[in-house]
Every structure is written in structure tokens, then in C-alpha cells.
One Martini backbone bead per residue (centre of mass of N, CA, C, O) as a GRO file, in nm:
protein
  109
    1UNK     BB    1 -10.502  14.639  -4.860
    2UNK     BB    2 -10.453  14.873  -5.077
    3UNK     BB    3 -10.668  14.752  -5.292
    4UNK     BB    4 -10.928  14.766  -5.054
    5UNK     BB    5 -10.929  15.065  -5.061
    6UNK     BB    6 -10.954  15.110  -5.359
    7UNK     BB    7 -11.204  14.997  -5.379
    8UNK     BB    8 -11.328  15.175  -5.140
    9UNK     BB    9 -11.229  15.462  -5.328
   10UNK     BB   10 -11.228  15.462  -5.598
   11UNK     BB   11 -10.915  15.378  -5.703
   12UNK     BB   12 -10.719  15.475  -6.006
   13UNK     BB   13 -10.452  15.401  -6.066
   14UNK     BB   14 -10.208  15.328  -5.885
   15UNK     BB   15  -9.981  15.520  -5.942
   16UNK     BB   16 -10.195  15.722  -5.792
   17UNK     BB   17 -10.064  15.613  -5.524
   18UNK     BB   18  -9.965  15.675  -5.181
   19UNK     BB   19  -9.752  15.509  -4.947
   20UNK     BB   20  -9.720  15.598  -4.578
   21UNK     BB   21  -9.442  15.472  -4.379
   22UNK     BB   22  -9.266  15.377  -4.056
   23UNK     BB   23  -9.230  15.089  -4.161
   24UNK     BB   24  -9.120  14.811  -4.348
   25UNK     BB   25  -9.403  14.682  -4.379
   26UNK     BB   26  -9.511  14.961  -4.518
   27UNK     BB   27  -9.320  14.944  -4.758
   28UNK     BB   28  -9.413  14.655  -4.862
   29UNK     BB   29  -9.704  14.715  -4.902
   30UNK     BB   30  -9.691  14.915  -5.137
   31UNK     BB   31  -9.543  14.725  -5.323
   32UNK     BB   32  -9.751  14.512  -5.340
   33UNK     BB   33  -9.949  14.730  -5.452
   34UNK     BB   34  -9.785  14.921  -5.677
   35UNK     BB   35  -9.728  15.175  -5.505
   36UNK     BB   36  -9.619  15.414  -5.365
   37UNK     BB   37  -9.318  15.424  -5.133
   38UNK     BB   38  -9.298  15.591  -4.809
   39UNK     BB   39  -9.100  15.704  -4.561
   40UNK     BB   40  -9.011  15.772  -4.291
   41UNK     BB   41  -8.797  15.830  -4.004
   42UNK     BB   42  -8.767  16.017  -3.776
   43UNK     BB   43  -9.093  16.004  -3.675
   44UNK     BB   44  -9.065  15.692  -3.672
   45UNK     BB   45  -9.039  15.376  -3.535
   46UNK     BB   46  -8.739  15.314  -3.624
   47UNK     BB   47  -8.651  15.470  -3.369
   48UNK     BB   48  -8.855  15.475  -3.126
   49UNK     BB   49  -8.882  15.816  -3.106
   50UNK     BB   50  -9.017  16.098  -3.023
   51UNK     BB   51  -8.975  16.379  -3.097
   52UNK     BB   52  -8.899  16.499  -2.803
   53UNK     BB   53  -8.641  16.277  -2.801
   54UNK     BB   54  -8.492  16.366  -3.041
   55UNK     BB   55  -8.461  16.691  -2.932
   56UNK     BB   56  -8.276  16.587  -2.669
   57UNK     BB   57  -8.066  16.464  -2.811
   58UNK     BB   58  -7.794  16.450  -2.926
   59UNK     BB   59  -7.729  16.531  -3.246
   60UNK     BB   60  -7.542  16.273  -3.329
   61UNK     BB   61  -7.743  16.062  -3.179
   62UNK     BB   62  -7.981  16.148  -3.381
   63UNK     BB   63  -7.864  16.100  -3.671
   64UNK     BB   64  -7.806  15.796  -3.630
   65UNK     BB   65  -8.069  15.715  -3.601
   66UNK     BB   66  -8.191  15.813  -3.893
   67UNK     BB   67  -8.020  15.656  -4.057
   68UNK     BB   68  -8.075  15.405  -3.981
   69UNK     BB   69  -8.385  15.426  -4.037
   70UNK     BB   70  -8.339  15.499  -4.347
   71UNK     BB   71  -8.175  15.233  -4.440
   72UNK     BB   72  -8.427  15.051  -4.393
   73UNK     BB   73  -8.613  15.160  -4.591
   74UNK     BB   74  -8.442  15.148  -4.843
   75UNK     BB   75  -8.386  14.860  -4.835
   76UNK     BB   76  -8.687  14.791  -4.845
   77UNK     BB   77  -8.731  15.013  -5.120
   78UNK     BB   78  -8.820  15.264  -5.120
   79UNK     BB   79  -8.871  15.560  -5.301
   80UNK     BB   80  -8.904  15.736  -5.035
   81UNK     BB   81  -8.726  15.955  -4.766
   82UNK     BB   82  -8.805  16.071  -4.484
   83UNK     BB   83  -8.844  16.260  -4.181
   84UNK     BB   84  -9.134  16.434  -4.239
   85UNK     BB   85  -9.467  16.530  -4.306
   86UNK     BB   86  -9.333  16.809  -4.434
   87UNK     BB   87  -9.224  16.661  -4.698
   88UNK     BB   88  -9.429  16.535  -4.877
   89UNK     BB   89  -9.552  16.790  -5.059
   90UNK     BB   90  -9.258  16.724  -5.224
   91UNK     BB   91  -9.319  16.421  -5.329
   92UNK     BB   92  -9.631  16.480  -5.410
   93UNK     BB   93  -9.446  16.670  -5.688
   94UNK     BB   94  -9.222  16.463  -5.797
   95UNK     BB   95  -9.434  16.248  -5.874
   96UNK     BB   96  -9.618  16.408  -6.094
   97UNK     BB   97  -9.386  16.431  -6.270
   98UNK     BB   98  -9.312  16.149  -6.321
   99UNK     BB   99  -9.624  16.051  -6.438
  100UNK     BB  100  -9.551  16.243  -6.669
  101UNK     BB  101  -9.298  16.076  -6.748
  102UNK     BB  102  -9.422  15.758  -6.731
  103UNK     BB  103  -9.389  15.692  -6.461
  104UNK     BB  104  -9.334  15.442  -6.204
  105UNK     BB  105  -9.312  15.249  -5.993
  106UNK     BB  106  -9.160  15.020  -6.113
  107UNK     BB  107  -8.947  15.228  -6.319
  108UNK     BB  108  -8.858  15.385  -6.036
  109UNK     BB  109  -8.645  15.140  -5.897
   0.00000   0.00000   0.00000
């Protein structure tokens, strides 16, 4: 899928796309596309709730619903997770650092 798109958005090479997804199979896609994979935590499926049931729940077990969301992407794979997408345009520009520094996602993993 990442490549098909990549074909009709006419975008070369892998290592310059992020996928971004909030599920273990998002975090697959990714890497199987050979492209940085990005999880979501904290507002993405992992969690099973929605910002503001997460904004209400008791802080302790809102921290561990989120831990457990953030080791299942770790474990995925994930080259990076973060908790909310206020976070991504700072690891797209951590991951613009690593391509100048010749790495890829291949040998960032």
C-alpha cells in the first residue's frame, strides 16, 4: 500500500515518506514499505479511548493505559512513538537530521 501510493504521489526514495498510524498493523505497513514508521499512543486505537474519555480517567491509570499503547508499538517495531500528532513535526525533524547523517529507516532500527 505505501508503495502505491508512493507511485501515484510520484515520491522517491522510501526513506524520505513517514507513516503514521496508531495501530501495530500501521506500524507494519510502515516498515514493510521500508519507510519510517511513526506510532501514535496516547489518541490512537492502542489506548481503545478517545481524547476526552483519557482527559477524564484517573491520572494513574490513564499514564498506564498509554504505556501499555506506547510498549505495543515499541514492540511493533515503531521507530518512534509518540503520545499525541502535536509531537510528529519534531521527529520530522529529528528523522530530516538522521537522513543528513546518511541513516535510513533500515539502519536507524
Amino acid at each position: 500500500m505505501v508503495h502505491r501510493i508512493m507511485e501515484l504521489l510520484d515520491i522517491y526514495p522510501p526513506e524520505a515518506v513517514v507513516n503514521v498510524g496508531d495501530t501495530v498493523v500501521d506500524i507494519h505497513t510502515g516498515l514493510n514499505g521500508g519507510v519510517w514508521s511513526v506510532g501514535v499512543a496516547a489518541t490512537g486505537n492502542e489506548t481503545g479511548l478517545g481524547r476526552k474519555e483519557l482527559e477524564e480517567m484517573e491520572p494513574a491509570r490513564r499514564e498506564a493505559k498509554i504505556a501499555t499503547a506506547r510498549s505495543r508499538l515499541i514492540q511493533a517495531g515503531a521507530h518512534f512513538v509518540i503520545d499525541t500528532m502535536a509531537e510528529l513535526p519534531g521527529i520530522i525533524d529529528t528523522i530530516n537530521g538522521l537522513l543528513k547523517q546518511g541513516k535510513s529507516p533500515y539502519s536507524h532500527c
